[in-house]
BANU-226704 format. One line per 10 residues: their letters; for each residue x negated, y, z of N, C-alpha, C, O, CB. Coordinates in nm, 3 decimals. Glycine has a CB too. Layout:
% residues N
A> X/Y/Z/X/Y/Z/X/Y/Z/X/Y/Z/X/Y/Z ~ ... $
This chain:
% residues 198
XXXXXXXXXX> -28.438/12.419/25.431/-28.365/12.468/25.314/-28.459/12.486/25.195/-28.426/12.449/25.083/-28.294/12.601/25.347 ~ -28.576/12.543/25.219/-28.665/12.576/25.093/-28.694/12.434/25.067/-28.664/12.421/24.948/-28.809/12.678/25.114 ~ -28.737/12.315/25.112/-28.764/12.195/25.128/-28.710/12.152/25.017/-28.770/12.144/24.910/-28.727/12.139/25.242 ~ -28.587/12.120/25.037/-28.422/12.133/24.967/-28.405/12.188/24.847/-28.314/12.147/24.775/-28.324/12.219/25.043 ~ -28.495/12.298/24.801/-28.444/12.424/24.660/-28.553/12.338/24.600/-28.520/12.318/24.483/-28.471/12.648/24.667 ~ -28.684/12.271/24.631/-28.784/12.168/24.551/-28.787/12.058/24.508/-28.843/12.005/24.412/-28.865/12.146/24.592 ~ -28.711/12.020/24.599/-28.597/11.875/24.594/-28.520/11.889/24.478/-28.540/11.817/24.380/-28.475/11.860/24.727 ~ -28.444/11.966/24.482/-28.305/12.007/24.401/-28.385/12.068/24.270/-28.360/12.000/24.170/-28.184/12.142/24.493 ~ -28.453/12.150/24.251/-28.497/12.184/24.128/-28.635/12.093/24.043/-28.679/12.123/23.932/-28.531/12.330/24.155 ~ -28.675/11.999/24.113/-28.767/11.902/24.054/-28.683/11.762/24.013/-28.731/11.686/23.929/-28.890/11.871/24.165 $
XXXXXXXXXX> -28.549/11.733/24.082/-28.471/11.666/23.996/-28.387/11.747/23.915/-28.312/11.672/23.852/-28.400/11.580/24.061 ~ -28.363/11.886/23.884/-28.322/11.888/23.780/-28.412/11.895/23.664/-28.363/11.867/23.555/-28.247/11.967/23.787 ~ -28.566/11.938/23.672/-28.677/11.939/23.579/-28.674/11.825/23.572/-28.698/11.800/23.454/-28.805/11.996/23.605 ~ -28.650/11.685/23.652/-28.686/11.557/23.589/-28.550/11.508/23.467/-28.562/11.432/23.371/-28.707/11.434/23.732 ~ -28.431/11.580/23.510/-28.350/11.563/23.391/-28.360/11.613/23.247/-28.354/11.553/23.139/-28.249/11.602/23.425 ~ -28.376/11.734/23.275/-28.462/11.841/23.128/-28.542/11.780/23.038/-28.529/11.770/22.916/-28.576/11.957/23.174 ~ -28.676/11.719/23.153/-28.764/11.711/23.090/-28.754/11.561/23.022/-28.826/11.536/22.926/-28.870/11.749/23.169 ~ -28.650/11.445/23.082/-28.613/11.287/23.042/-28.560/11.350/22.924/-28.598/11.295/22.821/-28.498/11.177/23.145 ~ -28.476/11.459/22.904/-28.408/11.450/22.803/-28.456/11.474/22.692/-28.393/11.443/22.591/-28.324/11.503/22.813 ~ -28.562/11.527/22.685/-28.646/11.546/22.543/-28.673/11.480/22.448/-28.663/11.508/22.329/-28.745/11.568/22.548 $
XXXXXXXXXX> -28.727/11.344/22.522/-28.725/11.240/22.416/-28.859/11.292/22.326/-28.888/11.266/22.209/-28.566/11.236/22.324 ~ -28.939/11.385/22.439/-29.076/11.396/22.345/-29.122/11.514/22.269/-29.233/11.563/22.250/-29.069/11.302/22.240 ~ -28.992/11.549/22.227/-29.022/11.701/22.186/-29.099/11.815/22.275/-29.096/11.835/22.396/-28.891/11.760/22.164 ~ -29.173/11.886/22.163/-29.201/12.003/22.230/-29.107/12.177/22.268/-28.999/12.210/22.218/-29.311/12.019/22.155 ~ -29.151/12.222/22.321/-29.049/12.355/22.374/-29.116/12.457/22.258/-29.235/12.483/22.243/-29.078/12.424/22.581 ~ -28.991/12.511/22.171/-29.064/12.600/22.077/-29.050/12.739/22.156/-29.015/12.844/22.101/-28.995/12.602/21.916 ~ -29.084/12.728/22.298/-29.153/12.860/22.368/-29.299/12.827/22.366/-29.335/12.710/22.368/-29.101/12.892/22.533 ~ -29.387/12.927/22.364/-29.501/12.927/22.447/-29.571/12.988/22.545/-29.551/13.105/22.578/-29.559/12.925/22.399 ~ -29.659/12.909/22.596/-29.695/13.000/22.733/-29.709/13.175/22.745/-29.669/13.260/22.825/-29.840/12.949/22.775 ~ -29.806/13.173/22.595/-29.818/13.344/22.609/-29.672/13.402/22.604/-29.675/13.515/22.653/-29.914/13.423/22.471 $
XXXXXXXXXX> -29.562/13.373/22.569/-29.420/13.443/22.583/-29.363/13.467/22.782/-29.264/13.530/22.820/-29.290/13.310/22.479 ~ -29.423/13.423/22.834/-29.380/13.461/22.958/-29.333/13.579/23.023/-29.405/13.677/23.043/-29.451/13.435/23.012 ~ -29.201/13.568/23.059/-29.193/13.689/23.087/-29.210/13.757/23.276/-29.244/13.683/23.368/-29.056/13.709/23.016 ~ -29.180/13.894/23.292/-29.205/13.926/23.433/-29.052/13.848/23.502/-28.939/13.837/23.455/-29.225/14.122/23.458 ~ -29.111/13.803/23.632/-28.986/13.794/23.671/-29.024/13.763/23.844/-29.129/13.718/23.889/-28.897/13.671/23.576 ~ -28.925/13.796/23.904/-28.935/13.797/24.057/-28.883/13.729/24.140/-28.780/13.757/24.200/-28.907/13.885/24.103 ~ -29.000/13.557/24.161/-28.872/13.497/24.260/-28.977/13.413/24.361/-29.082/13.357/24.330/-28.730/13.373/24.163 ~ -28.899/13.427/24.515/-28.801/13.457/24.536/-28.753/13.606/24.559/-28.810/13.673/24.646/-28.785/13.386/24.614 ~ -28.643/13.662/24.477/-28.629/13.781/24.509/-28.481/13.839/24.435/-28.439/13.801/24.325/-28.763/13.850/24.470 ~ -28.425/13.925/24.512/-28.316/13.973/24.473/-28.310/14.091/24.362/-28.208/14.160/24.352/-28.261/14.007/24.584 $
XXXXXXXXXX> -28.418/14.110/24.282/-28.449/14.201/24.218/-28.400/14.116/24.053/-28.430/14.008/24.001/-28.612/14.251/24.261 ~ -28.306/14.240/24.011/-28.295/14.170/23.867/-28.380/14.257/23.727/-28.389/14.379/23.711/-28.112/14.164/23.832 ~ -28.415/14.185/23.670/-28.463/14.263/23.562/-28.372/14.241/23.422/-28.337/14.345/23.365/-28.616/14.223/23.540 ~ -28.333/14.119/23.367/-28.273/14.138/23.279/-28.127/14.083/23.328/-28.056/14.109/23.231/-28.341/14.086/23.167 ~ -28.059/14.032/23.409/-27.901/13.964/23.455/-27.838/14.083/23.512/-27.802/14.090/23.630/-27.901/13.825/23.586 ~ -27.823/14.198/23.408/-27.794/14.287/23.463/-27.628/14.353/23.433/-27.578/14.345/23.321/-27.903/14.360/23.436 ~ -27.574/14.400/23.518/-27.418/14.409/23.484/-27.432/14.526/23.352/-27.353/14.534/23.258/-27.304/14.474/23.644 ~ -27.544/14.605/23.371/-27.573/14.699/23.181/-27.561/14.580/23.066/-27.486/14.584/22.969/-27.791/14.783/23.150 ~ -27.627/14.504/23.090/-27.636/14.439/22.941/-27.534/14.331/22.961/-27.508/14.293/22.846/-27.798/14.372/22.892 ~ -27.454/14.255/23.053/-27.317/14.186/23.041/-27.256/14.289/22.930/-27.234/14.262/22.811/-27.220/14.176/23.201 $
XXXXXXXXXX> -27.235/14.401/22.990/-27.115/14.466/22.993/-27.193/14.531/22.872/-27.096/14.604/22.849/-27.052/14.551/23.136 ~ -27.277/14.566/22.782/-27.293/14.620/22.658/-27.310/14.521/22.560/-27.333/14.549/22.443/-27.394/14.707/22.655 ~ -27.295/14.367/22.617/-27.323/14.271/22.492/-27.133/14.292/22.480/-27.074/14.324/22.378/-27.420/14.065/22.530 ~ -27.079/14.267/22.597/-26.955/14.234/22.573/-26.875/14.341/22.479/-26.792/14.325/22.390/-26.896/14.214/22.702 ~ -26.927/14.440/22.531/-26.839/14.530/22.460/-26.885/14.552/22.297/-26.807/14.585/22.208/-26.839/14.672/22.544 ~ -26.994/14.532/22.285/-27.031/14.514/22.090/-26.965/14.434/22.037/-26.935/14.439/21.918/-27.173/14.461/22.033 ~ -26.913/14.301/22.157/-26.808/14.240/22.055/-26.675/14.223/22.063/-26.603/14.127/22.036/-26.834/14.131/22.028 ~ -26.642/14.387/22.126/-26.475/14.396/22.109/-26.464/14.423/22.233/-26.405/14.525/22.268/-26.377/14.266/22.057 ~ -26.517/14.341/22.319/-26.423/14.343/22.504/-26.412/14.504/22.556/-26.511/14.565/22.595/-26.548/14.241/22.669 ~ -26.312/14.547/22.553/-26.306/14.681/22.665/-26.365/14.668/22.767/-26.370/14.553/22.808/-26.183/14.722/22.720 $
XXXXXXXXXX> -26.437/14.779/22.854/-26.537/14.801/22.895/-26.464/14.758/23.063/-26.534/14.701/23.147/-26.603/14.951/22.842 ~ -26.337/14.790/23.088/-26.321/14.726/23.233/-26.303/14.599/23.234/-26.347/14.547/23.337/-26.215/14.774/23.309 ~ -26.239/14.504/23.138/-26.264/14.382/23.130/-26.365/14.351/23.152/-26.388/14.315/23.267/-26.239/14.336/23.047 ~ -26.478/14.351/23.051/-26.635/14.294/23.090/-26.669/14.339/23.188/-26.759/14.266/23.230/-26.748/14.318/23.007 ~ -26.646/14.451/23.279/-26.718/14.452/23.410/-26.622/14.366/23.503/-26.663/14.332/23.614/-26.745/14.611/23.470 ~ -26.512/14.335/23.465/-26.435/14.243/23.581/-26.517/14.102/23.517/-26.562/14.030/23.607/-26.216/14.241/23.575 ~ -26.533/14.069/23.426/-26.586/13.944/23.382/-26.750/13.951/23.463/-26.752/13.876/23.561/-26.585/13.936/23.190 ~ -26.848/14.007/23.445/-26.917/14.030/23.519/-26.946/13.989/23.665/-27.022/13.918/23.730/-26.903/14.112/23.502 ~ -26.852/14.064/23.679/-26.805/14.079/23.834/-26.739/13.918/23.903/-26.756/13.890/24.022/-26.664/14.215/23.836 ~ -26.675/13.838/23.819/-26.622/13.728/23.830/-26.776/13.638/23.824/-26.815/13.590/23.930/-26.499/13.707/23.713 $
XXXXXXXXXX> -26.845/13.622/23.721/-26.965/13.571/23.696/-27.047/13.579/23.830/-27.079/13.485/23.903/-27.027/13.644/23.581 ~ -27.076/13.727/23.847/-27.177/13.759/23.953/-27.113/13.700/24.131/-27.161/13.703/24.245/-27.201/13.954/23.939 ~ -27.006/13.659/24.082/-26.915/13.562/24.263/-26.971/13.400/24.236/-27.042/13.322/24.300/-26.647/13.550/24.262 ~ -26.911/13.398/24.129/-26.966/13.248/24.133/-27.130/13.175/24.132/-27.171/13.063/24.166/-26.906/13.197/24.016 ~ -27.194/13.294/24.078/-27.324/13.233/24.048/-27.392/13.301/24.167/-27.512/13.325/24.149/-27.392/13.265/23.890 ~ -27.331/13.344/24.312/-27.369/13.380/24.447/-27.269/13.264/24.529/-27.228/13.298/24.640/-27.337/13.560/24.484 ~ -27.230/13.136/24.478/-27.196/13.070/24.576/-27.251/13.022/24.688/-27.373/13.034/24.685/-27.163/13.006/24.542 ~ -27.198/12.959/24.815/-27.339/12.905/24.886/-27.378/12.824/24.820/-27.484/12.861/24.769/-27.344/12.848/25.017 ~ -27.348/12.721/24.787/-27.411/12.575/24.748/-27.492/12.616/24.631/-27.541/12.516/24.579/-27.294/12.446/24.704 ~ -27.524/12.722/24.574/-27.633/12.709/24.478/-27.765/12.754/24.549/-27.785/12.861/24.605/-27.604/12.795/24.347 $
XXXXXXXXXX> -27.842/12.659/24.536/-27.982/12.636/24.584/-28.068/12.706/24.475/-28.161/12.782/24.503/-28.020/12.473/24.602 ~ -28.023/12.668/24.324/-28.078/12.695/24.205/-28.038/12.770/24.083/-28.106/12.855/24.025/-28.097/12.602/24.174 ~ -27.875/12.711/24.039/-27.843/12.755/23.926/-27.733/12.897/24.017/-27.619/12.901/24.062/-27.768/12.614/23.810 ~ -27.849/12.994/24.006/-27.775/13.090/24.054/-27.800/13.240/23.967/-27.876/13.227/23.871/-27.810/13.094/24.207 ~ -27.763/13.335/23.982/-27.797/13.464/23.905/-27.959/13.490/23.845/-28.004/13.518/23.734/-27.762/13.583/24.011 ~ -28.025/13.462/23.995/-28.203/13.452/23.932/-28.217/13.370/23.837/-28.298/13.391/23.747/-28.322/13.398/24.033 ~ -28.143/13.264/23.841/-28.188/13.152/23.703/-28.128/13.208/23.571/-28.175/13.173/23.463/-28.116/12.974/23.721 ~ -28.023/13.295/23.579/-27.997/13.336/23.448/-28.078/13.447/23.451/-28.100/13.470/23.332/-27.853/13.360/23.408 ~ -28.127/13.517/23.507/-28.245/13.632/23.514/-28.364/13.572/23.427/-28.399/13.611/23.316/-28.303/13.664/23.686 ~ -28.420/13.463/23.505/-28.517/13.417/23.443/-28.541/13.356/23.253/-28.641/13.362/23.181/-28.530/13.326/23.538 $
XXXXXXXXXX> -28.403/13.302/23.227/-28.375/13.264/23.080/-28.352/13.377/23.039/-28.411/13.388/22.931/-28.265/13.168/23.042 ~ -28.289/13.485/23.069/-28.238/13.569/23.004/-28.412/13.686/22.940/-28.429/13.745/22.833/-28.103/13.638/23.120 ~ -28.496/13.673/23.052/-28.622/13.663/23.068/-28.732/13.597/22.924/-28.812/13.653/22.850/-28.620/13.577/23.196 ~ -28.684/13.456/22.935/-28.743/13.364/22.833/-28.715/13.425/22.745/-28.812/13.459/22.677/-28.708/13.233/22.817 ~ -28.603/13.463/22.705/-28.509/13.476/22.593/-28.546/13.593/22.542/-28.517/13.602/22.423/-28.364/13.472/22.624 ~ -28.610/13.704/22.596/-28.625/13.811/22.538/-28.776/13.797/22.489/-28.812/13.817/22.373/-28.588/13.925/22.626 ~ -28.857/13.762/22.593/-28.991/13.711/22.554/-29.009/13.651/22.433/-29.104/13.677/22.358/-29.034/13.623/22.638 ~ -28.868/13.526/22.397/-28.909/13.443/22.303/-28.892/13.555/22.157/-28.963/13.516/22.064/-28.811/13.292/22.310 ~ -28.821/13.667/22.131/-28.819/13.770/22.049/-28.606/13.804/22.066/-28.554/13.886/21.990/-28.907/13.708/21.866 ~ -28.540/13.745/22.145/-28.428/13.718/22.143/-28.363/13.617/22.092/-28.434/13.523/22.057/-28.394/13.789/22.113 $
XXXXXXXXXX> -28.228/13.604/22.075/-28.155/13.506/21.985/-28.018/13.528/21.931/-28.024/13.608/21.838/-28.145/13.390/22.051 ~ -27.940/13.502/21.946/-27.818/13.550/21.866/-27.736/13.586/22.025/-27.768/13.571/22.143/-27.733/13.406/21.737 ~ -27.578/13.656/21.934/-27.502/13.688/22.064/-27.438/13.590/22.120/-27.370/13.602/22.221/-27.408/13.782/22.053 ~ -27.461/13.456/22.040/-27.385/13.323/22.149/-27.519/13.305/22.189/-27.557/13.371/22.286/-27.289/13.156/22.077 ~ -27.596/13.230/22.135/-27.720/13.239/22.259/-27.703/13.333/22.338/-27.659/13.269/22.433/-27.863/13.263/22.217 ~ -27.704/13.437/22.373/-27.661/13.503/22.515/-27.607/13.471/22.566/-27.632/13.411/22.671/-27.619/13.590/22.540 ~ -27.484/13.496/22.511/-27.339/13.426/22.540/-27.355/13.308/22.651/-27.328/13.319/22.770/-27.273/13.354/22.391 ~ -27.396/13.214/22.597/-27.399/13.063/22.652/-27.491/13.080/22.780/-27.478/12.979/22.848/-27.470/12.941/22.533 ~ -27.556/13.147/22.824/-27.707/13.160/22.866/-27.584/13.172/23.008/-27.543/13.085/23.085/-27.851/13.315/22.792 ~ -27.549/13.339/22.998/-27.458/13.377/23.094/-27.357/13.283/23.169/-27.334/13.264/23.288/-27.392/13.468/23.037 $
XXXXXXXXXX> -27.302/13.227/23.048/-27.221/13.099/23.104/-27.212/12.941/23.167/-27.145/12.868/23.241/-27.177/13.084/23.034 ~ -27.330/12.946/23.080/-27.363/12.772/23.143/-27.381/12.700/23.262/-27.403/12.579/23.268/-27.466/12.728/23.109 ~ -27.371/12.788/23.371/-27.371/12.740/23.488/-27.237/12.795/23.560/-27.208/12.786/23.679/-27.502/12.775/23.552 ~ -27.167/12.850/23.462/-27.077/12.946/23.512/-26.995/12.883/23.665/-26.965/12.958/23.758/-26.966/12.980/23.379 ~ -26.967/12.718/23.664/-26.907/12.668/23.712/-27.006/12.545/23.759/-27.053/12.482/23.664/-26.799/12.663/23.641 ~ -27.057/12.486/23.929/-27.168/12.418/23.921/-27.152/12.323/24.039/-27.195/12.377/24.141/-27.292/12.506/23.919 ~ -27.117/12.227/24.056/-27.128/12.142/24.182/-27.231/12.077/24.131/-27.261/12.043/24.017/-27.007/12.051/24.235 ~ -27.314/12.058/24.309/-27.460/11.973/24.308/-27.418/11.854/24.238/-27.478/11.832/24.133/-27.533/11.930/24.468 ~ -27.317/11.764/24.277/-27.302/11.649/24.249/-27.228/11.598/24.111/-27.221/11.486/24.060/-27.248/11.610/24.353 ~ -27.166/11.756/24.063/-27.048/11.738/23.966/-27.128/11.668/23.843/-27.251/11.658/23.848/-26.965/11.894/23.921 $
XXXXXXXXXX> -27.063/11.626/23.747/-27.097/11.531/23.590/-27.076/11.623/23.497/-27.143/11.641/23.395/-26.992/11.389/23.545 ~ -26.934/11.710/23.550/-26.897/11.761/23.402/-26.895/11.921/23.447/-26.791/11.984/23.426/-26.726/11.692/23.328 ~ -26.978/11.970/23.493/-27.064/12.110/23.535/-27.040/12.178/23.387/-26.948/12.257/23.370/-27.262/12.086/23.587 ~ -27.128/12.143/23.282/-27.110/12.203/23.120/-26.991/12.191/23.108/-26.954/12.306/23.135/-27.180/12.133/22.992 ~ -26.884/12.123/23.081/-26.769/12.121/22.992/-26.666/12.193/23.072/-26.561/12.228/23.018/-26.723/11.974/22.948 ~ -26.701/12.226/23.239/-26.624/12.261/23.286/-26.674/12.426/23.278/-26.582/12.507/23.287/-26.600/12.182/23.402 ~ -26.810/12.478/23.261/-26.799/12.580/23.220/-26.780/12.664/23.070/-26.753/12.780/23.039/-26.872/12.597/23.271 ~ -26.805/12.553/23.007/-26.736/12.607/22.872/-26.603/12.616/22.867/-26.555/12.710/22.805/-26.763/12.532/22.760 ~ -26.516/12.519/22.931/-26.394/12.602/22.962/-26.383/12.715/22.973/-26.336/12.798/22.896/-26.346/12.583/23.047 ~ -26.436/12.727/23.095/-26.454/12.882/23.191/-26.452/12.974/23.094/-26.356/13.047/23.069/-26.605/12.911/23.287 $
XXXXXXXXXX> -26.555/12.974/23.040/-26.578/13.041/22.932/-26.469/13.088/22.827/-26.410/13.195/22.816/-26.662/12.972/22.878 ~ -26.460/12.946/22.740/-26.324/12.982/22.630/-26.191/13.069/22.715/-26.153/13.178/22.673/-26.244/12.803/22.563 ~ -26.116/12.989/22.865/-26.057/13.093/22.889/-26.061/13.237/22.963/-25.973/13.322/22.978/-25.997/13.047/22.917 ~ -26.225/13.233/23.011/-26.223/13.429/23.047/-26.244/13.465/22.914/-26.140/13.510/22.865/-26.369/13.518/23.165 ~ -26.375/13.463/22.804/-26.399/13.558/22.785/-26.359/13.503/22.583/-26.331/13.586/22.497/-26.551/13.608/22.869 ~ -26.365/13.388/22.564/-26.348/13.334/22.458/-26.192/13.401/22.357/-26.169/13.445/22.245/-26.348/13.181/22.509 ~ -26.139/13.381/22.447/-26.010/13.502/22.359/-26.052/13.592/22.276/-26.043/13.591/22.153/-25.926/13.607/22.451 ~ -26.105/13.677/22.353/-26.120/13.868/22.318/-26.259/13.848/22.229/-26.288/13.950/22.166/-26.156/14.006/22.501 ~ -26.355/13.730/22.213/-26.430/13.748/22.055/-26.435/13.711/21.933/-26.512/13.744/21.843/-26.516/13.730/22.047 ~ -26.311/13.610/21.939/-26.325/13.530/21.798/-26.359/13.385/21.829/-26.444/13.320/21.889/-26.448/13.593/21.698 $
XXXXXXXXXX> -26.260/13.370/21.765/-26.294/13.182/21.731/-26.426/13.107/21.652/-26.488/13.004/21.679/-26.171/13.126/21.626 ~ -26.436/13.179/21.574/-26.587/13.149/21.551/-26.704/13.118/21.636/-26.761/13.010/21.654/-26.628/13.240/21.498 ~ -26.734/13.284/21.705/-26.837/13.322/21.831/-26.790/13.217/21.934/-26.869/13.128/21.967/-26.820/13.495/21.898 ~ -26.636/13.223/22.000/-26.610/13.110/22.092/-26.684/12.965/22.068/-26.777/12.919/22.135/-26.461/13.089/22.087 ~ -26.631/12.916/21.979/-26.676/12.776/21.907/-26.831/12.769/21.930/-26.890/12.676/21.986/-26.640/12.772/21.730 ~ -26.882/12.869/21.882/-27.036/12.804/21.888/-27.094/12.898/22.025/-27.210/12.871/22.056/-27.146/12.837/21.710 ~ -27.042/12.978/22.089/-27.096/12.957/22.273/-27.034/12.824/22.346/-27.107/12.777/22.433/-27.026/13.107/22.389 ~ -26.929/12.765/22.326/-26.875/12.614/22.379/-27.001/12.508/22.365/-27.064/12.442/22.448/-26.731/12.550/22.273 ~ -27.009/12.522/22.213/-27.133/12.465/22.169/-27.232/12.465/22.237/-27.272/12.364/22.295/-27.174/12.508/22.074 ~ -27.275/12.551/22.242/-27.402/12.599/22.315/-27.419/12.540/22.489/-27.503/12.477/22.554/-27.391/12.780/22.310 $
XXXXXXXXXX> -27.290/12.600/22.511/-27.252/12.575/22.658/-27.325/12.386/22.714/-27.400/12.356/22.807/-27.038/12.588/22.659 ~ -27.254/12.297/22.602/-27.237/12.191/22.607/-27.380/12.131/22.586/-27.402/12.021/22.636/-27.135/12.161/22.526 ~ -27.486/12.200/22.512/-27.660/12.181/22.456/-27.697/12.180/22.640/-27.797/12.110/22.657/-27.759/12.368/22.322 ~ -27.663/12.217/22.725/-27.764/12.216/22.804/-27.706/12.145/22.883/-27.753/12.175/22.993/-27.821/12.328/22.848 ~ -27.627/12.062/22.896/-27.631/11.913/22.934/-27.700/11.817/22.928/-27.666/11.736/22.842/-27.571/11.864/22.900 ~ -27.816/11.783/23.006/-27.844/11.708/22.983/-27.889/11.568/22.974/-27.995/11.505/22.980/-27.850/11.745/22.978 ~ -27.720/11.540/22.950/-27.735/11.392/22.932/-27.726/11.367/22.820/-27.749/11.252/22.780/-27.655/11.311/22.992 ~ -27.688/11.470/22.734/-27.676/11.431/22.613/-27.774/11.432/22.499/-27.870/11.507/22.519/-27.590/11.486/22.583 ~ -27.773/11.373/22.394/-27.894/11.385/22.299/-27.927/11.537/22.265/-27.845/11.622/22.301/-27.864/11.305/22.158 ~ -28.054/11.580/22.192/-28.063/11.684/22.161/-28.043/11.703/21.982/-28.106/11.631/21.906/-28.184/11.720/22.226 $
XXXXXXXXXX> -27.981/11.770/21.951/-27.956/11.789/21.840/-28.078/11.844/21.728/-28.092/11.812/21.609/-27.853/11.866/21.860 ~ -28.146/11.923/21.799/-28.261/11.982/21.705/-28.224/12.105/21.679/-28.319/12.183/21.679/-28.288/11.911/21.570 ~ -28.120/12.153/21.657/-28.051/12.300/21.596/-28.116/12.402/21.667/-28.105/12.418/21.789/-27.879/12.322/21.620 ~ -28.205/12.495/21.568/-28.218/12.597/21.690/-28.216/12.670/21.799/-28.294/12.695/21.890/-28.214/12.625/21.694 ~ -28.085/12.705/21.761/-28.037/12.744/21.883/-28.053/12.677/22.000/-28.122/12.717/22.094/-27.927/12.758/21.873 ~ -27.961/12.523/21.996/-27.952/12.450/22.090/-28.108/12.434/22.183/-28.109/12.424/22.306/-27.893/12.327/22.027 ~ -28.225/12.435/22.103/-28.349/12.406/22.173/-28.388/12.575/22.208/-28.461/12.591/22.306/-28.472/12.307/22.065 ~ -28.357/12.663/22.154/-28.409/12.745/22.214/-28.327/12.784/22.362/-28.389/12.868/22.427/-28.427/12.843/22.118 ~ -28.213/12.742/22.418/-28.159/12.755/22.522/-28.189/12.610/22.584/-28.224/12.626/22.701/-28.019/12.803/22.504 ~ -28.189/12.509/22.557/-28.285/12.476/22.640/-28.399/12.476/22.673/-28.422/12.437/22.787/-28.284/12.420/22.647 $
XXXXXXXXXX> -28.511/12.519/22.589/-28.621/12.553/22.618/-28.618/12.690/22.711/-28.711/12.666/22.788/-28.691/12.559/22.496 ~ -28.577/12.790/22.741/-28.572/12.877/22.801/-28.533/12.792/22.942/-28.601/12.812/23.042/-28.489/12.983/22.738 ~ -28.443/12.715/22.945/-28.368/12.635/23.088/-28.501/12.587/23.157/-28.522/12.601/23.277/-28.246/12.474/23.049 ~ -28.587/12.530/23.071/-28.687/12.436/23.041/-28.768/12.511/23.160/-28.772/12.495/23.282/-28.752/12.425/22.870 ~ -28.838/12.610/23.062/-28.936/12.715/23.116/-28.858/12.793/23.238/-28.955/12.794/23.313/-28.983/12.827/22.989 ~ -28.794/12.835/23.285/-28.781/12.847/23.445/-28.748/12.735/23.506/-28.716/12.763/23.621/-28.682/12.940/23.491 ~ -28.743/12.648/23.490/-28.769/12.556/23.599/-28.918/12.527/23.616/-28.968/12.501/23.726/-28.694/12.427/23.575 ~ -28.978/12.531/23.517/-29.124/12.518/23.571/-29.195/12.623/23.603/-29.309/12.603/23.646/-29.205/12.459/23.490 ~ -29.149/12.752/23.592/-29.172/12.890/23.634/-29.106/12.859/23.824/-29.152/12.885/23.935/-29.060/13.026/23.506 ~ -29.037/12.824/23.795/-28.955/12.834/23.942/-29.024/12.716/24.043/-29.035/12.733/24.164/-28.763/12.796/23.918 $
XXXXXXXXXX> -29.063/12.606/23.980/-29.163/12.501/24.055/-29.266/12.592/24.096/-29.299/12.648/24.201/-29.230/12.371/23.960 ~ -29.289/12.590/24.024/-29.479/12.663/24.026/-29.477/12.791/24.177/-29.554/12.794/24.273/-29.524/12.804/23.803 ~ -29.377/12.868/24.149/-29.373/12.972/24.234/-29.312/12.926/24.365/-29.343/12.995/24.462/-29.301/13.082/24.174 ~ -29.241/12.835/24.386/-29.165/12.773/24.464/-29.207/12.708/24.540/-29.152/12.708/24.650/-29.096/12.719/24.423 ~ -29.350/12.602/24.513/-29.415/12.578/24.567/-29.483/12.615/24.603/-29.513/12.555/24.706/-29.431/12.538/24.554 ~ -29.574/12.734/24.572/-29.663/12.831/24.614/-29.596/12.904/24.698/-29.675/12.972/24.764/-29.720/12.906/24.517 ~ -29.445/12.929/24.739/-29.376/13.031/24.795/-29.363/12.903/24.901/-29.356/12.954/25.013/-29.240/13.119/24.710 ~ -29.358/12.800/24.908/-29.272/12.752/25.014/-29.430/12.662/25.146/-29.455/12.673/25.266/-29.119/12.609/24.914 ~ -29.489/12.589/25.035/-29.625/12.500/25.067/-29.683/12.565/25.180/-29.715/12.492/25.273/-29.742/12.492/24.943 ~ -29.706/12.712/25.193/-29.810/12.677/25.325/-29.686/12.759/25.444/-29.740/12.852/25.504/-30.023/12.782/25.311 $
XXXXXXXX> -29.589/12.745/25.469/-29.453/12.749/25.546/-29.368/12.667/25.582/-29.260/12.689/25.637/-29.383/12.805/25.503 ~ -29.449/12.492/25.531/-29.437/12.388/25.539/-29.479/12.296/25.623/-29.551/12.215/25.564/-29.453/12.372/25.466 ~ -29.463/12.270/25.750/-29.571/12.205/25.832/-29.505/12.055/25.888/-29.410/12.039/25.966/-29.619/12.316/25.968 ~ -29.561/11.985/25.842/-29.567/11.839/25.907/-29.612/11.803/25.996/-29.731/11.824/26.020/-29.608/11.761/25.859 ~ -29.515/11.721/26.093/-29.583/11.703/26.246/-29.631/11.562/26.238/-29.547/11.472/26.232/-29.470/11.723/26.388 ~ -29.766/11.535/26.237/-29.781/11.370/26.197/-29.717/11.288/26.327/-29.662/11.343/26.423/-29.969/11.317/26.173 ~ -29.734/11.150/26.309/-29.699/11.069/26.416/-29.786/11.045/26.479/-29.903/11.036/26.442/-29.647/10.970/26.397 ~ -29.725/11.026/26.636/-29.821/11.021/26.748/-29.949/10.880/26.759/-30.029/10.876/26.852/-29.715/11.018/26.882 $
């Protein structure tokens, strides 16, 4: 299985990183933030700050914890090897390191995996759905519009636009996956044993 989470997260770094087209990540190394993996410990994917972003912008406070709460089922499915709660831990991580970003950059951060088959194509568009219909109602068409947006930037098959925003959520995507290599392999490599042939 760990075999499998290196597998699975070094082809998605090989998609990230094809998609650049060369650019650099306007993170840098010294922005790193703490973070704990493998481990069930959250530091910033926390149902406090769901539930206090949501509610600054309107959502009543049992809604966003049922939204939350909906979030925190799906992103504990089995089949996620990767894009699971720690991975929004970890951006959410980047993201504060990087000095923050706006409330759809959050927004989008929380959501973008909201909805995730290994094999699926349309993973983004199907969670920006998700999105527009849980939580997109109750903030405004505006804010909706550009977390969809956002949602849709970290696809990547698609070109990169350049827009701030858009690179700073993927650059955060960016940087835990190679946060998550690095540790991943160091967490998994010597628990790894090959039986040569006879």
């Amino acid at each position: 299985m760990a075999l499998e989470m290196v597998m699975g997260i070094e082809k998605h770094a090989f998609r990230i990183l094809h998609s650049t087209g060369g650019k650099t990540s306007i993170l840098s190394p010294e922005m790193k933030p703490t973070v704990h993996f493998p481990s069930e410990k959250m530091d910033h994917a926390t149902p406090h700050r769901f539930v206090a972003l949501a509610k600054r912008l309107g959502v009543a406070d049992g809604m966003a914890r049922g939204i939350f709460g909906d979030l925190r089922d799906l992103y504990s499915e089995g089949h996620r090897a990767y894009h699971n709660l720690s991975h929004i831990d970890r951006m959410l991580g980047w993201l504060d390191a990087a000095g923050g970003g706006s409330e759809a950059v959050e927004l989008a951060i929380w959501f973008h995996d909201a909805i995730y088959s290994p094999r699926g194509t349309q993973n983004e568009a199907k969670s920006a759905k998700y999105f527009a219909d849980r939580l997109g109602p109750f903030i405004g068409e505006h804010l909706a519009t550009e977390v969809e947006r956002l949602i849709m930037a970290t696809d990547h098959s698609r070109p990169r636009s350049g827009m701030y925003d858009e690179e700073l959520i993927i650059d955060t995507e960016g940087a835990t996956l190679d946060q998550s290599l690095a540790t991943l392999r160091d967490y998994v490599s010597p628990r790894i044993t090959i039986n040569p042939k006879p």
